[in-house]
VMD Tcl script that draws the C-alpha trace (Angstrom):
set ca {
  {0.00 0.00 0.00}
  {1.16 3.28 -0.90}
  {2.02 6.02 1.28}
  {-0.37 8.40 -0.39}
  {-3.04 5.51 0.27}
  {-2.04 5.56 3.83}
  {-2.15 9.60 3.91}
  {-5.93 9.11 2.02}
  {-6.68 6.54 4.39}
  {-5.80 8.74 7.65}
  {-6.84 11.60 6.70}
  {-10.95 10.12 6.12}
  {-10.67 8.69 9.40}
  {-9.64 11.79 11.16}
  {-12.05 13.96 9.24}
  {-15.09 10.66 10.44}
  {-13.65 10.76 13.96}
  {-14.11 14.71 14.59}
  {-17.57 15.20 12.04}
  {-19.10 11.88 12.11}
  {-18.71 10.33 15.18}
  {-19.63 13.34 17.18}
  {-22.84 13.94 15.33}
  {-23.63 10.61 15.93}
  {-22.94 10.92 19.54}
  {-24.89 13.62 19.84}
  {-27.99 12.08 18.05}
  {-28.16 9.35 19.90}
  {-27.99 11.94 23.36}
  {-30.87 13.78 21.80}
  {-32.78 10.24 21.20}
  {-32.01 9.38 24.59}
  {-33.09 12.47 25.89}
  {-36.71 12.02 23.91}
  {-37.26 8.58 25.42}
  {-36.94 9.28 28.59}
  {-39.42 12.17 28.00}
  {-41.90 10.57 26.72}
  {-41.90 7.99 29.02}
  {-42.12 10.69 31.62}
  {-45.24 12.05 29.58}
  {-46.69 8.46 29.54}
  {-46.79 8.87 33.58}
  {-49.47 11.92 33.21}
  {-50.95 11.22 30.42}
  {-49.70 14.07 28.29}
  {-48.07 11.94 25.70}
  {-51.41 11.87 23.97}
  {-53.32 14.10 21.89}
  {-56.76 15.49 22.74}
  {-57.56 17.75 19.55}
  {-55.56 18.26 16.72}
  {-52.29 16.91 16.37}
  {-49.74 15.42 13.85}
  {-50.01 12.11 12.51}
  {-46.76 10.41 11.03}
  {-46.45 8.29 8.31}
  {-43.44 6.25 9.65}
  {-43.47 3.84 6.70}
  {-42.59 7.60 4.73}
  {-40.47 9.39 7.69}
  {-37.09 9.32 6.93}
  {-36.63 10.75 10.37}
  {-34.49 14.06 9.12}
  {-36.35 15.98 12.05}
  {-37.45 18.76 9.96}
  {-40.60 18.47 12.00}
  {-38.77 18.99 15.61}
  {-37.28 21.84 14.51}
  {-39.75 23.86 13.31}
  {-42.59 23.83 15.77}
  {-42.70 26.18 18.42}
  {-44.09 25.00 21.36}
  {-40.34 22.68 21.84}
  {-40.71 18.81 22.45}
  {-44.09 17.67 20.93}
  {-41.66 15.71 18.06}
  {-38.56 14.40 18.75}
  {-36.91 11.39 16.88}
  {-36.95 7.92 18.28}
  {-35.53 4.78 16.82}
  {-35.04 7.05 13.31}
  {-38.60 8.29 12.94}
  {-40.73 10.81 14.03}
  {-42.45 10.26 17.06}
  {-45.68 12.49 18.49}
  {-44.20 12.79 22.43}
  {-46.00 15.56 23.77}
  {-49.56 15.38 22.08}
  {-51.24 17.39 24.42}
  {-49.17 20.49 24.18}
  {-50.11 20.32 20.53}
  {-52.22 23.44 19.64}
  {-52.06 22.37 15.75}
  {-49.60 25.38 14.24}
  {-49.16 22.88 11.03}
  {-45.79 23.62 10.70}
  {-44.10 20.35 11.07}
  {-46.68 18.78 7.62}
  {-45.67 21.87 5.90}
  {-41.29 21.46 6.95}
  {-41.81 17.21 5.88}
  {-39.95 17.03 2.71}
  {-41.66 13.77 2.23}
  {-44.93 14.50 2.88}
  {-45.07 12.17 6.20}
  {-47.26 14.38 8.38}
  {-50.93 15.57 8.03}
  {-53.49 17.15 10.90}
  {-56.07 14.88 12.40}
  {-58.54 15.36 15.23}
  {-57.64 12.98 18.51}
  {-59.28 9.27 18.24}
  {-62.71 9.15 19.57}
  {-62.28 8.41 22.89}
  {-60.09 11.19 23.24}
  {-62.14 13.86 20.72}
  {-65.84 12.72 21.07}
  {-66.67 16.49 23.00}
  {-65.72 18.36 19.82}
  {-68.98 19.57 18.13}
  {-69.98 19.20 14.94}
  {-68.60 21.67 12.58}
  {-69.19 22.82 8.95}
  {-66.21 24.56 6.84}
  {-68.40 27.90 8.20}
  {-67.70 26.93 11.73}
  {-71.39 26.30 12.22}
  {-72.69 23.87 14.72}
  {-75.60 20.75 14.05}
  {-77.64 23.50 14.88}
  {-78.10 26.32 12.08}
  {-77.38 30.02 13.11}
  {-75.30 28.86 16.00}
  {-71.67 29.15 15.09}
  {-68.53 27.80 17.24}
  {-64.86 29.28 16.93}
  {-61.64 28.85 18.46}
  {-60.66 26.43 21.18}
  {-64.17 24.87 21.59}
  {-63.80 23.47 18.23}
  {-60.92 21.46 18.88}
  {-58.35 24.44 17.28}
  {-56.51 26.99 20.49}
  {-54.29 28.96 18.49}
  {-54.73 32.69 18.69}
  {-54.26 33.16 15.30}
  {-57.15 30.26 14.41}
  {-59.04 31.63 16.81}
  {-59.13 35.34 15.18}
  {-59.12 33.62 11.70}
  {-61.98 31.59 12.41}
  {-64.03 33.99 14.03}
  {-63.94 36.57 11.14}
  {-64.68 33.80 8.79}
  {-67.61 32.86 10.88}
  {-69.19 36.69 11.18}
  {-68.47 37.06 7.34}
  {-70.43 34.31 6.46}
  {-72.89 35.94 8.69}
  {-72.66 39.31 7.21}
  {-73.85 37.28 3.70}
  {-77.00 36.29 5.31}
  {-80.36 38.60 5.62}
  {-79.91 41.25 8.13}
  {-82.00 41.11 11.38}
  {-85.51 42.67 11.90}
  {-85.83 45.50 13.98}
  {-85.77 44.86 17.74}
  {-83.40 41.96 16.94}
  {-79.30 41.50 17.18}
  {-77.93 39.98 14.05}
  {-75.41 38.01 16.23}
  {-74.62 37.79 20.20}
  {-70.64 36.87 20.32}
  {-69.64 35.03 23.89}
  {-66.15 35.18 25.11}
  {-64.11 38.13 24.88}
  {-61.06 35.68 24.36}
  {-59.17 35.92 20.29}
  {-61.73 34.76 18.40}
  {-64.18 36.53 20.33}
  {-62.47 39.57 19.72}
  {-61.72 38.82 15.63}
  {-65.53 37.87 15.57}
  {-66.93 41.17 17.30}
  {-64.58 43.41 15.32}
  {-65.93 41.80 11.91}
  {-69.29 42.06 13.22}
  {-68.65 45.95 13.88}
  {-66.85 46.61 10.74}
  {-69.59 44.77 8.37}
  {-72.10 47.03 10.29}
  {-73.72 44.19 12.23}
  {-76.22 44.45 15.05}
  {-74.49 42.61 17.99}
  {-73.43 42.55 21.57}
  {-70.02 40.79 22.66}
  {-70.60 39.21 26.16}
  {-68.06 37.10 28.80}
  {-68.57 35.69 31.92}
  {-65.21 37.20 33.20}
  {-62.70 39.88 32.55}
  {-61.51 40.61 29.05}
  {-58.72 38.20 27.51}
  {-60.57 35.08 27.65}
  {-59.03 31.74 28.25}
  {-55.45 33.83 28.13}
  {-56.50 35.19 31.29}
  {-56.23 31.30 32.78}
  {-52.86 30.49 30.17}
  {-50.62 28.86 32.06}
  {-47.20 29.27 29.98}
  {-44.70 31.55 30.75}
  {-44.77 32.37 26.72}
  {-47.30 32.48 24.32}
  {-46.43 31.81 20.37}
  {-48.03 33.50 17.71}
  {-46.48 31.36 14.52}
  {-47.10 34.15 12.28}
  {-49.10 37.82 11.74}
  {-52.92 37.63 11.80}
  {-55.27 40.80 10.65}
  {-57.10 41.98 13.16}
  {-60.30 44.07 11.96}
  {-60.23 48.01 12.41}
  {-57.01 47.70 14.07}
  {-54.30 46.04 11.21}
  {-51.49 43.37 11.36}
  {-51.22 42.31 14.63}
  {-47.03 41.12 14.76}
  {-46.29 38.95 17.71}
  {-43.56 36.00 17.45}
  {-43.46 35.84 21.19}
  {-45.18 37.27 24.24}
  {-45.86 36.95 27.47}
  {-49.79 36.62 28.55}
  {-49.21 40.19 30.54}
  {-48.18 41.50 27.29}
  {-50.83 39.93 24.94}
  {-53.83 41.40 27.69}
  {-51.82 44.91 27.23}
  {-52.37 44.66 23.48}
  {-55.91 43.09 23.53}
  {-57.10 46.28 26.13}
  {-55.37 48.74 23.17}
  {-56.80 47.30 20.29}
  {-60.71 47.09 22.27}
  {-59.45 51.24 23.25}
  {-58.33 51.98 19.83}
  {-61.42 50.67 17.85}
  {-64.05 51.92 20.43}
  {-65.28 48.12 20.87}
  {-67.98 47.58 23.53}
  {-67.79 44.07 26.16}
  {-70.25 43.52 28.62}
  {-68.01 41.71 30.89}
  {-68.80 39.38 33.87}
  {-72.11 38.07 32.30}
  {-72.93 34.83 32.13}
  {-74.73 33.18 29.69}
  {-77.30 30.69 31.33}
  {-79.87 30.00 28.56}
  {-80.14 30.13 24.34}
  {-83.54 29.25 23.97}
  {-84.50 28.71 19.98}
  {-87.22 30.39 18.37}
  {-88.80 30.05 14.89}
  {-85.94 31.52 13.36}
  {-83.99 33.30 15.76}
  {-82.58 32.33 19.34}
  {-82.87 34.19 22.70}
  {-79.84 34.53 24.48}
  {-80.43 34.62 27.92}
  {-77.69 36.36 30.38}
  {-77.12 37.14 34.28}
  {-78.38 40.17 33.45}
  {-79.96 40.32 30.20}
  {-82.17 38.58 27.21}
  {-81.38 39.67 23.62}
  {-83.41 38.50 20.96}
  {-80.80 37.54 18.17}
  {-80.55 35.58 14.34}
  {-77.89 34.16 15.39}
  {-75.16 33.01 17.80}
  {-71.49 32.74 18.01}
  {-69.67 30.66 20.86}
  {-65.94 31.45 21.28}
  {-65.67 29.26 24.76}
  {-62.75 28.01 25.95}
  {-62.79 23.80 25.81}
  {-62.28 23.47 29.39}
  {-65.29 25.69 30.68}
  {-65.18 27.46 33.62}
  {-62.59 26.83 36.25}
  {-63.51 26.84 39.81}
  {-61.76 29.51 41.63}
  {-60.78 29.66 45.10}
  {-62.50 33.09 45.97}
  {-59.02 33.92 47.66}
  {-57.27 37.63 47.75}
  {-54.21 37.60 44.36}
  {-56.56 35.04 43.09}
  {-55.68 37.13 39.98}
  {-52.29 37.86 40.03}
  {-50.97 36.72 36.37}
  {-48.80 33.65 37.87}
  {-51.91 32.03 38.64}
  {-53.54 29.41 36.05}
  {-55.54 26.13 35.96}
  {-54.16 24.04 33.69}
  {-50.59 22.76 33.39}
  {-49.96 22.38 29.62}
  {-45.97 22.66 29.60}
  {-44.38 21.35 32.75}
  {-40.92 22.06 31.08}
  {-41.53 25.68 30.86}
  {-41.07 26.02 34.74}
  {-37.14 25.65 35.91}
  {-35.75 26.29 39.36}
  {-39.32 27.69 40.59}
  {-41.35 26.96 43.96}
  {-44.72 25.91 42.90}
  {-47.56 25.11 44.01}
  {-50.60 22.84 43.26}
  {-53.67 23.18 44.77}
  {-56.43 20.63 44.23}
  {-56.67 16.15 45.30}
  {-57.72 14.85 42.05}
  {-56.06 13.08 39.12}
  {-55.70 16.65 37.20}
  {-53.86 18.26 40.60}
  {-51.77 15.05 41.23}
  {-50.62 15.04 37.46}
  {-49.75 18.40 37.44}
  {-47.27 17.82 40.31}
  {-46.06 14.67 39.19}
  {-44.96 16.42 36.02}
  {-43.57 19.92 37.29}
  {-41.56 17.60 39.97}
  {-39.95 15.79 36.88}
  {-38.50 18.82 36.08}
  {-35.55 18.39 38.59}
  {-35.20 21.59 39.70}
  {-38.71 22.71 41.02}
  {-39.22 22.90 44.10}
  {-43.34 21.41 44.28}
  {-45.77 21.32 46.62}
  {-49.18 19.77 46.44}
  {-51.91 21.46 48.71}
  {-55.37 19.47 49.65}
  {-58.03 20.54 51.69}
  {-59.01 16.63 52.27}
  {-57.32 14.43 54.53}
  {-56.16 11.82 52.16}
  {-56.25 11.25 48.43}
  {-59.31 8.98 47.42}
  {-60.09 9.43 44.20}
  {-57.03 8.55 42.19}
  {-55.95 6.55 39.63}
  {-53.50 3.61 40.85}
  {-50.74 4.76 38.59}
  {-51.07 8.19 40.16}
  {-50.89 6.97 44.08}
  {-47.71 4.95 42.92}
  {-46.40 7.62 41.07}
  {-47.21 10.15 43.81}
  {-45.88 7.94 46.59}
  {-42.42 7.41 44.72}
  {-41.93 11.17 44.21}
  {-42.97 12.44 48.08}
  {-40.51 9.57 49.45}
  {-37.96 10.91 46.70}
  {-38.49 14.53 48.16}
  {-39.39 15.98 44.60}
  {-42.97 16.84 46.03}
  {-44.62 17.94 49.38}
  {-47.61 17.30 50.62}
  {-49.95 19.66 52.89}
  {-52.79 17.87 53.49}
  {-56.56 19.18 55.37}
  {-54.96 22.48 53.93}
  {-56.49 26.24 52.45}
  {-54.98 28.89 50.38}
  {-55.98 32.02 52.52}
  {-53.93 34.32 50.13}
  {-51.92 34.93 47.17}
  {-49.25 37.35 47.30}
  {-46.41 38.32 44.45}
  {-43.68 35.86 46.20}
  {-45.84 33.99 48.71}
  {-48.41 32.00 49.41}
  {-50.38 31.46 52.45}
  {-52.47 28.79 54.04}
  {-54.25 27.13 56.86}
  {-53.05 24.17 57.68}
  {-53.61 21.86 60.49}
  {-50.41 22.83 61.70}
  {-51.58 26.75 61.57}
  {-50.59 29.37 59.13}
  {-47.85 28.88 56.61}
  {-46.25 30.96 54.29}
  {-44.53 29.35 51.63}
  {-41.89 31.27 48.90}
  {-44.17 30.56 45.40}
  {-43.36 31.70 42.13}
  {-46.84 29.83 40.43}
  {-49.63 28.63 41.59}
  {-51.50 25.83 39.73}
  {-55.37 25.89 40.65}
  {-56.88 21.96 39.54}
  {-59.98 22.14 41.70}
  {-62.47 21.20 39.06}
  {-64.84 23.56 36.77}
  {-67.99 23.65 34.75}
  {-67.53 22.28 31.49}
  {-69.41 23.64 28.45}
  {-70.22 20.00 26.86}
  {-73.79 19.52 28.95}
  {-74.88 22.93 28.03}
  {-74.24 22.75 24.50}
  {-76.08 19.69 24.50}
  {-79.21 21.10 25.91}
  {-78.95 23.75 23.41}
  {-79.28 20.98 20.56}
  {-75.63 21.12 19.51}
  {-74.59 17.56 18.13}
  {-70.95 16.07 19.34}
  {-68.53 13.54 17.40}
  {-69.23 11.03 19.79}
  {-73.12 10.92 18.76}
  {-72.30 10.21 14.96}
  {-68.83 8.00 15.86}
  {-69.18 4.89 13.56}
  {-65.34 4.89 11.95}
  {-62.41 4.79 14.45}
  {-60.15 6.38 11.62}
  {-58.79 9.76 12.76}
  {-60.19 12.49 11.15}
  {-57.97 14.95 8.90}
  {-58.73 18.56 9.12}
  {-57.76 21.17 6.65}
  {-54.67 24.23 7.77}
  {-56.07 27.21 9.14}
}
mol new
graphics top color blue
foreach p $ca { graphics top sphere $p radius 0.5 }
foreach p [lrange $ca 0 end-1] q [lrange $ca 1 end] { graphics top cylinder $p $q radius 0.2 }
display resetview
């Protein structure tokens, strides 16, 4: 063998053993990484999808992880055994990104399987329900991005706008929920020279006002009516409320907050929307609810200090924090279990009961492993009294403590929107289920 063979020969092994062989390493670190998260996720639950989500073609991923990198929200694709692997499904909020980034064409959008979607209404491509002149938008439907939301909402009053006005005495539309699409359907509604009234049972903001990331994405610009391009790649929620208040200032837009809608009775041809405080007579309706109702608060004082929320979505988006979950069911124990996983929260779980008795054997286990492990305490036959900036403070059956707390995590239950939309006539997945196949949906 010749020397300039040898030379060759060194020279591609040195260039393999400082390009190659690292890469590798560090794929199979990042692999590594992903399996032991989504075994984590398989603990709580939120390894599967509830709406929308990616599916994966594995028999056409080629596993180049074009997917991974593009969608925002961090770990809900990573790579496993070469493919593409859905690991976080429930902090899926359907930005699309990762079909559009395939360069195979692996990936397309599909509602959850039927045990896991059957409370998503009935939709048409106009976002109305089973029920014509009632229209649904936004995170009720199965879709929570803001800019869906907004999208969806003006698509919904348009097609509204293109049917024959209402008689006098009577609203063309009554919008509830003052959340994005809310606000993108009231706006239309003003701008097309509507009759309406935008209601909410709260504050304005919506479900944002209960978001419980850190961050919010916005994947790209979304028109907002009367106001222009609204340009937001990330925000916090503070900072999204600041611009929602300046865009209802800046186009003069009426809410008649904290009013609750109790009733929508049906007429002929119309609908009577009945309030806490008022009826309107109305052609039709437009529901921009958030899916998970109405959480139950704690009637506490800095019950509404922004680091309160009642949902834990992203468990990974809370580092080195003291935290606290308040609530003895599966949703408060979950929520625990998966901020304690992060290694270095500091979490504590708050109960008013004595002992846990309505759990899921995988979540005593679970729960049992991480108190003895230290990653979570316990207060049990315990009350938030109060809520302060850097504190929290309860009654416990060892008297008043105050405990350092940068978020507190409310999972005490709610009232879910599914019975009442029922009673209104709206028809649900589950009632026309007859094909287990997911269902794709179209980009937004």
């Amino acid at each position: 063998m010749s020397i300039e063979t040898l030379i060759t020969i060194g020279i591609t092994l040195f260039l393999i053993s400082v390009t190659v062989i690292p890469r590798y390493r560090r794929v199979r670190r990042t692999e590594a990484k992903a399996k032991r998260k989504f075994q984590e996720l398989k603990i709580t639950g939120l390894n599967s999808a509830t709406s929308v989500h990616p599916q994966i073609d594995v028999l056409k991923c080629i596993g180049c992880g074009s997917c991974a990198s593009v969608c925002p929200e961090g770990d809900v694709i990573a790579i496993i055994n070469g493919k593409s692997t859905l690991v976080h499904g429930a902090k899926c909020i359907g930005h699309g990104l990762c079909g559009e980034a395939c360069p195979v064409g692996a990936i397309s959008l599909v509602m959850a399987p039927p045990g896991r979607s059957a409370n998503l209404p009935i939709l048409s491509p106009q976002f109305e329900t089973s029920l014509p002149g009632i229209f649904i938008v936004g995170e009720l439907g199965g879709i929570g991005l803001i800019k869906n939301a907004i999208t969806q909402g003006k698509a919904a009053v348009e097609e509204i706008s293109r049917r024959p006005r209402a008689a006098a005495g009577m609203l063309d539309v009554v919008v509830v929920g003052a959340g994005p699409g809310g606000l993108g359907a009231a706006l239309t509604a003003k701008k097309n020279g509507l009759q309406f009234v935008l209601v909410d049972q709260g504050d304005v903001g919506g479900t944002i006002l209960q978001y419980p990331r850190q961050k919010i994405v916005m994947t790209s610009p979304v028109e907002i009516p009367m106001y222009g391009m609204l340009r937001l790649r990330e925000t916090s929620k503070e900072s999204l409320l600041e611009t929602w208040e300046a865009i209802i200032r800046n186009t003069h837009l009426q809410i008649r907050t904290y009013e609750k809608v109790v009733d929508i009775q049906r007429a002929e041809s119309s609908f009577r929307v009945v309030t806490s405080k008022a009826t309107y007579p109305t052609r039709q309706v437009l529901l921009a609810l958030g899916r998970r109702g109405t959480p139950r608060k704690l009637g506490v004082p800095g019950e509404e200090l922004p680091k309160v929320a009642y949902r834990l979505i992203d468990a990974a988006s809370y580092q080195n924090r003291d935290l606290l979950v308040v609530g003895g069911g599966d949703s408060a124990v979950e929520a625990a279990i998966a901020l304690a996983l992060q290694r270095t929260n500091r979490v504590t779980l708050s109960y008013r009961g004595e002992e846990f008795s309505r759990l899921k054997s995988r979540n005593v286990e679970h729960l049992k492993e991480n108190v003895a492990r230290k990653k979570i305490a316990t207060i049990m036959g315990s009350n938030i009294k109060e809520i302060r900036e850097q504190s929290v403070v309860l009654n416990s059956p060892q008297g008043v403590v105050e405990l350092k707390n940068d978020f507190v995590f409310v999972c005490v239950g709610g009232e879910l929107p599914f019975e009442f939309l029922q009673r209104v006539g709206i028809k649900f997945h589950r009632e026309i289920i007859a094909d287990p196949k997911p269902q794709t949906v179209a980009s937004v």
